[in-house]
Every structure is written in C-alpha cells, then in structure tokens.
C-alpha positions as CSV (number, residue, x, y, z in Angstrom):
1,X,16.3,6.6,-1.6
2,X,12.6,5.9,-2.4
3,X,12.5,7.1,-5.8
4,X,8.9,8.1,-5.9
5,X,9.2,10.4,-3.0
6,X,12.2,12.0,-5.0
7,X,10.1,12.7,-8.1
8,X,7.5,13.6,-5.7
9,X,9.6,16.6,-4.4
10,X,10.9,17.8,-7.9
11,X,7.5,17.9,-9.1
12,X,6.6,19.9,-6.2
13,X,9.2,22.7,-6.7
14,X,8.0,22.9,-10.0
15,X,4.7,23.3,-9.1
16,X,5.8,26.5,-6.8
17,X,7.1,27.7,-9.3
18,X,3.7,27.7,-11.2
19,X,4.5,25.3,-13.5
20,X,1.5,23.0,-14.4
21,X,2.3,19.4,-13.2
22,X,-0.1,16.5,-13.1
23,X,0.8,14.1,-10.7
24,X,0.8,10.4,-11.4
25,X,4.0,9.6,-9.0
26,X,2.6,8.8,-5.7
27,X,-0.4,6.9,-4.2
28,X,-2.5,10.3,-3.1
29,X,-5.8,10.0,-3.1
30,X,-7.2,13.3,-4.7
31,X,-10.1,13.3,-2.7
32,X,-10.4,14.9,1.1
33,X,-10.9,12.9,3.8
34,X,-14.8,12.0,4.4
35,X,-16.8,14.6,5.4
36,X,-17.6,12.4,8.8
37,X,-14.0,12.4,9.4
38,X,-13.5,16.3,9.1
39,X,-16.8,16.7,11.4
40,X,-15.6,14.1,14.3
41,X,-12.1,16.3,13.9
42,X,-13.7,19.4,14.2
43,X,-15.5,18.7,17.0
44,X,-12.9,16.8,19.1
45,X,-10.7,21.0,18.9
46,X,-13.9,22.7,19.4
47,X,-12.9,21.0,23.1
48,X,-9.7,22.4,23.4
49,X,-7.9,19.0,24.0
50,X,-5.6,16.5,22.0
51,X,-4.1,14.0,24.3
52,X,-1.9,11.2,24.5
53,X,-4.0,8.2,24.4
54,X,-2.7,4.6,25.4
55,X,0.1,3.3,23.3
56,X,-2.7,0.9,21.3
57,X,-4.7,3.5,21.2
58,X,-8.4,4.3,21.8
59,X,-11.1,2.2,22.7
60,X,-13.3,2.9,21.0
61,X,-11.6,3.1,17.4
62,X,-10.4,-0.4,18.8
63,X,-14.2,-1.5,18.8
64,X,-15.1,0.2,15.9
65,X,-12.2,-1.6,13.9
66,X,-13.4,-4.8,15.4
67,X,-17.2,-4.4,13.8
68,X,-15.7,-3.7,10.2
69,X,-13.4,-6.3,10.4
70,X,-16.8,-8.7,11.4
71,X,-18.8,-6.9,8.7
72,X,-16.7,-7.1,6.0
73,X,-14.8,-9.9,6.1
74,X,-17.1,-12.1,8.9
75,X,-14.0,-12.4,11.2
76,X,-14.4,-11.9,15.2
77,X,-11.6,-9.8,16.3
78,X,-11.4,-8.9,19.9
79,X,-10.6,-5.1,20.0
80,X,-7.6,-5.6,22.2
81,X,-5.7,-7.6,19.3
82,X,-6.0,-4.2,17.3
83,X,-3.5,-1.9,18.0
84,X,-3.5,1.5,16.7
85,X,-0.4,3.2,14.7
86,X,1.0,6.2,13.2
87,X,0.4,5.1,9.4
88,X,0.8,1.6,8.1
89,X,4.7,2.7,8.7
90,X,4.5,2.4,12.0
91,X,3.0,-1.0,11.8
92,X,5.4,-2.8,9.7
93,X,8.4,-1.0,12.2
94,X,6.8,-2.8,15.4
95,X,6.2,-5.6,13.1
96,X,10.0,-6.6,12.3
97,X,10.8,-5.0,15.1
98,X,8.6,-7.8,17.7
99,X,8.9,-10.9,15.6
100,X,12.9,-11.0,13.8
101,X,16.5,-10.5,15.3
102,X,19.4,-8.6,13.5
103,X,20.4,-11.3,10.2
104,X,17.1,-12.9,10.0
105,X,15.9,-13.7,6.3
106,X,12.9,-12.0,5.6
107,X,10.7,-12.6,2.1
108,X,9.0,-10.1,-0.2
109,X,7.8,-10.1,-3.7
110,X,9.7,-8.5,-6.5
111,X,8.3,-6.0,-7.8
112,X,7.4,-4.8,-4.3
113,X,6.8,-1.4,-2.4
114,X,10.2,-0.3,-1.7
115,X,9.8,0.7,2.0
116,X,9.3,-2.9,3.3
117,X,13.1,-3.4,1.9
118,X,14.7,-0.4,3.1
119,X,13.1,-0.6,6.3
120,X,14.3,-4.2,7.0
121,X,17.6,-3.0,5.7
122,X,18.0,-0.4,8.6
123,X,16.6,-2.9,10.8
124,X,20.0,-5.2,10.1
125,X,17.1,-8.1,8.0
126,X,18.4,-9.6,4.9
127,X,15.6,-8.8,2.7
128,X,15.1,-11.9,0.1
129,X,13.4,-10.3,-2.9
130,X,11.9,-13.5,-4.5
131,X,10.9,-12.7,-8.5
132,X,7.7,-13.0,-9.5
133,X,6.0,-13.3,-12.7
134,X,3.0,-14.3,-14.8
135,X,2.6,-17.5,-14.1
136,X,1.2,-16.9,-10.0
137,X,0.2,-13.1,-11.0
138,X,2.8,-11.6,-9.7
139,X,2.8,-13.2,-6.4
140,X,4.8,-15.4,-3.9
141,X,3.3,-18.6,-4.2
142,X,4.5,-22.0,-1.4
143,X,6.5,-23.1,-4.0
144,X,8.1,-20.1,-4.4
145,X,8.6,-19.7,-0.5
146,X,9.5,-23.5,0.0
147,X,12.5,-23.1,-2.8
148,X,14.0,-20.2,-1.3
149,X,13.4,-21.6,2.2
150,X,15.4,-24.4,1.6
151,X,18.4,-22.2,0.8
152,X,18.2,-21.3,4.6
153,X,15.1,-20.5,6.7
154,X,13.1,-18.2,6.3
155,X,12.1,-16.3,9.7
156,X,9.0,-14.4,7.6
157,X,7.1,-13.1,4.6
158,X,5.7,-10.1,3.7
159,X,2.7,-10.1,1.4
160,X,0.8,-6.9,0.2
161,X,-3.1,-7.9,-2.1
162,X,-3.9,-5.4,-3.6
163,X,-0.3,-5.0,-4.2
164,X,2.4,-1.6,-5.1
165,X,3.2,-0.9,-7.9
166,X,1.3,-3.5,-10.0
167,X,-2.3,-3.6,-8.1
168,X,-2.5,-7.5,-8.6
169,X,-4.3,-9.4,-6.1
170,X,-4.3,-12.9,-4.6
171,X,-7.2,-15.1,-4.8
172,X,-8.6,-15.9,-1.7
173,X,-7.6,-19.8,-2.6
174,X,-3.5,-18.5,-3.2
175,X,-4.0,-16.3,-0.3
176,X,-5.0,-20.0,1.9
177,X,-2.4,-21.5,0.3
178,X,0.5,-19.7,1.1
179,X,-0.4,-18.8,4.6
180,X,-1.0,-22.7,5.3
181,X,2.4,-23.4,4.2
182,X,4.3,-20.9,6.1
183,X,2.4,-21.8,9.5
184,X,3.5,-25.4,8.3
185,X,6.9,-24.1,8.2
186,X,6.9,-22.1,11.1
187,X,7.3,-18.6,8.6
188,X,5.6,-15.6,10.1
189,X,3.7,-14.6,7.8
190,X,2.5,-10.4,7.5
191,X,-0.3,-9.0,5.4
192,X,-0.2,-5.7,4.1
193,X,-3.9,-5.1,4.0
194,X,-3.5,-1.2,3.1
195,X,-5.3,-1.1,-0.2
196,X,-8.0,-3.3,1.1
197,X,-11.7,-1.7,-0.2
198,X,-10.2,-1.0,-3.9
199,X,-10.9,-4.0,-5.5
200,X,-12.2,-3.3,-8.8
201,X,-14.0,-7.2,-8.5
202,X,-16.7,-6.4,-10.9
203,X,-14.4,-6.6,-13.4
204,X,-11.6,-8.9,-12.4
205,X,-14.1,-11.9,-10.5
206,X,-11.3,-11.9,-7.5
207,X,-12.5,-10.6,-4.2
208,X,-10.5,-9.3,-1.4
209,X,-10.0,-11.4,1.6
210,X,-8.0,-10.7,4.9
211,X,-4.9,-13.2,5.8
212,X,-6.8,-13.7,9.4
213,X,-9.8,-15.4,7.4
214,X,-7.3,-18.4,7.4
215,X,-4.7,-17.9,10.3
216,X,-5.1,-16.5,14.2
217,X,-0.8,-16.4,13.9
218,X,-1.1,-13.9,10.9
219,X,-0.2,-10.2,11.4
220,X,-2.5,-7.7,9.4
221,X,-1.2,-4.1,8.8
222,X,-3.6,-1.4,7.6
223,X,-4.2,1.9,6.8
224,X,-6.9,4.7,6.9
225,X,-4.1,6.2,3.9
226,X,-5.7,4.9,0.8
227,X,-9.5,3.5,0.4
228,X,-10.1,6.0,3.4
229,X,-8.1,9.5,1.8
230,X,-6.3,10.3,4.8
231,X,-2.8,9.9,4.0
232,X,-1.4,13.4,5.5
233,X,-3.7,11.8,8.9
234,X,-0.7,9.6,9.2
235,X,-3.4,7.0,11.3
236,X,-3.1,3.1,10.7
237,X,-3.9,-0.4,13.1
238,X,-2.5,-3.5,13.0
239,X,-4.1,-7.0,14.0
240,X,-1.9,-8.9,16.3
241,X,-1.3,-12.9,17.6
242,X,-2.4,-12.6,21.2
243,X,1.2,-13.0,22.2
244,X,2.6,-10.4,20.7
245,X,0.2,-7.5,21.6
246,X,2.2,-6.4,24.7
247,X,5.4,-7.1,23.4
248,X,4.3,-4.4,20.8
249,X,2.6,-2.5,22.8
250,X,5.9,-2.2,25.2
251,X,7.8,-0.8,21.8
252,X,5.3,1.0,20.8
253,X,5.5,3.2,24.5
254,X,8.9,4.5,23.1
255,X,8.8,4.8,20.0
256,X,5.6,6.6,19.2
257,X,3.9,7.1,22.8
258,X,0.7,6.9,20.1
259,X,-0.9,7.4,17.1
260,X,-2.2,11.0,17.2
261,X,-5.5,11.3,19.0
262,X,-7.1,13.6,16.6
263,X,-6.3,11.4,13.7
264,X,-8.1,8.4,15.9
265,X,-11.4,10.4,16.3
266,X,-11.6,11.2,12.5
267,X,-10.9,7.2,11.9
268,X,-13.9,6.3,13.6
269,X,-16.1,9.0,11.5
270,X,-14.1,7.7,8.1
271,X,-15.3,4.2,9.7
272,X,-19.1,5.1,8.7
273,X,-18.5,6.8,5.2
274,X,-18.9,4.3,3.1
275,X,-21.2,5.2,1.0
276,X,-18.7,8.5,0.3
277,X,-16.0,6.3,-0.3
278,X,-17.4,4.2,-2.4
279,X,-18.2,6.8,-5.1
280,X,-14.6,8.1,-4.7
281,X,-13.6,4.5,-5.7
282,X,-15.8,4.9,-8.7
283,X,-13.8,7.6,-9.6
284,X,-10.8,5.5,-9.9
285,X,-12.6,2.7,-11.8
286,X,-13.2,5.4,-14.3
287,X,-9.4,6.2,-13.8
288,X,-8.1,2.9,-14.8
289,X,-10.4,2.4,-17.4
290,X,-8.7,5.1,-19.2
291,X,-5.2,4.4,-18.0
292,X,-5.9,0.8,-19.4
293,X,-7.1,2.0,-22.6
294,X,-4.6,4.9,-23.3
295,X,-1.5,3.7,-22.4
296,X,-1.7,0.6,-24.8
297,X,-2.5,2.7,-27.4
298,X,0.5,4.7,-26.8
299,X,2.4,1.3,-27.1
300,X,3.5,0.7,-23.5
301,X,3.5,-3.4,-24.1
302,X,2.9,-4.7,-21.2
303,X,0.2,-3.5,-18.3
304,X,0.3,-6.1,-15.3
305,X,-3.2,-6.9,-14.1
306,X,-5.1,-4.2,-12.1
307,X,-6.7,-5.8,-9.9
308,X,-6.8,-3.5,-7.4
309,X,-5.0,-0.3,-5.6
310,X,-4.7,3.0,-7.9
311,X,-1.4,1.4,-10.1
312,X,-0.6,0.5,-13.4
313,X,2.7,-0.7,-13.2
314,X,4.0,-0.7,-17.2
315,X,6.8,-1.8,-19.3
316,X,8.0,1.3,-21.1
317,X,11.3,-0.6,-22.4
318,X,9.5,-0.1,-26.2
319,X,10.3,3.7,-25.0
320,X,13.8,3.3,-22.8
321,X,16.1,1.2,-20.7
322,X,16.7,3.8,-18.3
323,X,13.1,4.8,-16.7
324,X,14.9,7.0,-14.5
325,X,16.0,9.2,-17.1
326,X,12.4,8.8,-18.8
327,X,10.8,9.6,-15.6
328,X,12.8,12.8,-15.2
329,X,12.3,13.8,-18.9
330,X,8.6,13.0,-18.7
331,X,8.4,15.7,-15.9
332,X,10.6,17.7,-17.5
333,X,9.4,17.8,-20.7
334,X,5.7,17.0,-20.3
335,X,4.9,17.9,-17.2
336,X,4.0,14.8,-15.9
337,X,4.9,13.5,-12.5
338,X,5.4,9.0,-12.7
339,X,7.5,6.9,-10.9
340,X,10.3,5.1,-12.3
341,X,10.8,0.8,-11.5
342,X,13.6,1.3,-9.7
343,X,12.1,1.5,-6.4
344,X,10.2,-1.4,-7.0
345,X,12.5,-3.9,-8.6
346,X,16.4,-2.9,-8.7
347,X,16.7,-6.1,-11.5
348,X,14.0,-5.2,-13.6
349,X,13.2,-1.8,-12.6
350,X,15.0,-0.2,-15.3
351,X,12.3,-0.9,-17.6
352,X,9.8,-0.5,-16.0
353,X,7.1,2.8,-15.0
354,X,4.9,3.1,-12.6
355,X,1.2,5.6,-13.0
356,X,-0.5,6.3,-10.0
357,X,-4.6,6.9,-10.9
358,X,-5.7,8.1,-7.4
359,X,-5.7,11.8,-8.8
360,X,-9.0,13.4,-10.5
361,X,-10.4,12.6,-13.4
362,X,-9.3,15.5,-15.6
363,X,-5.7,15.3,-14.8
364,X,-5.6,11.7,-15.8
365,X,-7.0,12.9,-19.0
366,X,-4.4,15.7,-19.5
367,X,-1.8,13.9,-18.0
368,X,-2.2,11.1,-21.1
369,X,-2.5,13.7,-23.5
370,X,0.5,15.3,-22.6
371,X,2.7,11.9,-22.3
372,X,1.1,11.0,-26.0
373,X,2.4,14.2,-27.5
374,X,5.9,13.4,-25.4
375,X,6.1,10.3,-27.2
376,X,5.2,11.3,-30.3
377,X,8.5,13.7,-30.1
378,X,11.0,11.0,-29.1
C-alpha cells in the first residue's frame, strides 16, 4: 500500500463527516490551477470537442515545453524528444517499461517516493533501495552506485532533486557527477524532475538543474502536478534519448492512447503563468519557514534539509517507534492528516514523519497548534 494515500482516504471520510481536518499528508498544492490554465480549458469546451491527440501528444505543448526547457535551463530540446503523459505516473511506467526486462536491478535512494518501488515491483524489477544519509545529503552519490554495482550490475537509477519526502536537492556539481559515472558504466540513468521550480535557493545557495544539462542518454520525467497546481489534471512529459521515443511512443499507443487533450491545452496556458506561480511558491516559503521553526520547538530532533518540494521529512522517534500508530492517533486525536515513514523507508521508516506544506497558510498554522497541544498530552 502507499501509506499516504491511505491516510489520505481516512482523513477524507472524516472530513464528510464534518470533522475539521488539516491536511499535511499528501503533496496537494492548495492553490487552483493558473488562471491561464482554467481560461485555455474553458475555451477549448466552449468548442464542443476533446479528442484523442497523437500518443506524444500535441504539438504545440511539444514546442512550448521545448522553449521552457531553453529558457530555464539553456538546453535545446527538439520538441519531438518530449513526449506527453498522463501524470509523471505515466512516465516512469513507459520508462521501466522501454529501457529494463523482467529481473533487472534497478537503484533508488532510501528514503524515496514509494511509487517508483512498487511500481518496479509489479513490473517484475528488483528494486535496490541504496541508504542514504548525511554525509551526500541524502543522495546516491558514484560511490554509492559503484559499491552496489559491483554486487551485480546495475541496469539503472532513479534519481528525484528536489526529492520526496525530504525536499533535499543535488548540487548541480553531484548531479554531474553521478550522471558521468553511470554513462561510464553503461547505468541508465532517470531524473525525476517533478518538483522542479520549488527551489527555495535564496536560502539554501543550491540551484536547480536538469539531468539533460549533462547527458543527451538521460531520461527526464516531469509534471505539471506540483510547481504548476494541477495534480487532479493528471498531465505530465517526459524527455527522451532519440532512440527510445518510438519505442515509447509504440507503448504508449496501448496503454494510454494519450494524455487527455483538455489537460494538454491548460498545460500550455500554465506554461505562461509564472508570475502566478511564483507567488504561490512564496506561499510555501512562508510555509516552511514556520514548519522549520515549529516543529523543533516541539522537539522533533531531526529536520532533513529543505531544500526544495513542499516536505519536511522528521524524526519523531523522541515521540514513538511506531509512526504508523502516531500517524493514526495524530488524525485521530488532533485532527491532523501526516504521513507516516513507512512508505518512504521500510528500515527506517518507523521513526520517521513526513508534513506536507503545500496547503494554505492558516492551516499550517492550526495544524502546528493542534499537533503542539497533541504532544503536550502524550
């Protein structure tokens, strides 16, 4: 199970029932999708007609990818490596799907997003889960990768900067690194690029950078879920290797036919809302100020960095060893909705909570208040 999903749910019924929850379990952004999104939307049914589109979707969401990936990040994409997906999900399912066979060994960090290991489980992967720690910020580093690739090969890696649940980042430099030694190795390596845009940089000094800055053999997966509020949109894009865009593209014909149209036209208006976005990001950075402040104070010990995302991923062992149980009581109890380690790390996970700060202002307030009386009681 995906934990987070579960608490998701209880909280929900709860909520029906007209209890008052605040939700800190799951990564939603609070905010609507742009208003240049919901015009391009509304506009595209005043016509009357939502079609299939090509399996890699629409041109000229294609093009308009290809000019933000040039703006922000100075890389030239041709439009027909970008191929357009039902939600990052989509993505990382052609992904594993294209490049590995039943048994291969796949890497990804631990803690880690839970999906990319259940995923690669019903895909018949071994999923390595490699632990990380302090000393590389919570990050697969080549030595890392070269150790457990010399227990037996590695057929690819996944890496996610920002990353779920603890919103570390890669330097650019580790970023270089690591992708140099797995095209060295002959590793495919994938970026999951999905909280890209919510980099809190001003305060951390580490800037966001995309794996295709240093390698035409990576694979990018991204989202319009997070930095662009349109998670219920279900609308994502991959960059692809030349070579593997039509062996995609052939999966992709049965799987998904393609990524809903009408999502693809709001995309492109979300695409030229920056200046929207950006003050929704503020909102977080006002979030995570508080969450950084408060939970401390409430004598969770240990707050990995934040560099980025809408995470603090916490050690509430000074609390419980079972954050399952805590997570449950916290809803329970208090009212608030957060997500226990488990899906993240199943060996350290116990110990471990995870707060989502993509919801508004005022219920991040309440829902500290409310956990700092729960605490108080225990």
């Amino acid at each position: 199970p995906f934990h987070a999903m579960d608490v998701l749910a209880k909280a929900t019924r709860k909520r029906l029932a007209g209890e008052d929850i605040a939700f800190l379990c799951v990564g939603q952004p609070a905010a609507p999708a742009p208003k240049a999104a919901l015009d391009a939307a509304r506009l595209m049914l005043e016509g009357g007609v939502v079609s299939y589109t090509d399996a890699g979707g629409r041109l000229d969401l294609q093009t308009a990818l290809s000019r933000h990936m040039q703006s922000r990040y100075g890389v030239s994409v041709d439009p027909a490596r970008i191929f357009i997906t039902t939600g990052s999900s989509a993505g990382f399912n052609l992904a594993f799907l294209t490049l590995f066979n039943p048994g291969d060994r796949v890497a990804i960090a631990a803690p880690g997003y839970p999906a990319y290991r259940n995923i690669m489980k019903a895909l018949s992967l071994e999923v390595v889960e490699i632990p990380t720690g302090a000393e590389t910020r919570y990050a697969l580093s080549p030595d890392l990768l070269r150790a457990e690739h010399a227990k037996g090969p590695l057929a690819g890696v996944l890496v996610a900067s920002p990353a779920n649940p603890t919103g570390t980042m890669m330097t650019p430099d580790a970023l270089r690194a690591l992708i140099a030694y797995c095209d060295d190795a002959g590793i495919r390596f994938i970026s999951d690029e999905i909280y890209h845009g919510l980099a809190y940089t001003d305060e951390t000094g580490i800037d966001e950078q995309t794996a295709l800055a240093f390698s035409d053999k990576a694979i990018v997966i991204n989202s319009f879920s997070k930095y662009y509020c349109m998670t219920g949109w279900r609308i994502g894009w991959m960059v692809l290797p030349r070579g593997m865009v039509r062996p995609v593209e052939r999966l992709a014909q049965s799987l998904y036919i393609s990524a809903p149209e009408l999502s693809q036209v709001a995309a492109i208006g979300a695409l030229a809302a920056s200046d929207e976005l950006e003050r929704v990001k503020h909102g977080y950075a006002k979030n995570r100020a508080l969450l950084l402040k408060r939970l401390p104070q409430m004598g969770f010990a240990n707050i990995m960095p934040v560099d980025g995302a809408f995470y603090a991923y916490a050690d509430a062992s000074p609390f419980t060893n079972d954050t399952m149980q805590f997570a449950h009581a916290l809803l329970d109890e208090a009212g608030v909705a957060a997500t226990p380690g488990l899906d993240f790390d199943p060996a350290n996970g116990h110990r471990m909570m995870r707060f989502s700060f993509a919801g508004a202002h005022d219920t991040m307030v309440q829902a500290m208040d409310r956990m700092e009386h729960f605490l108080r009681g225990r």
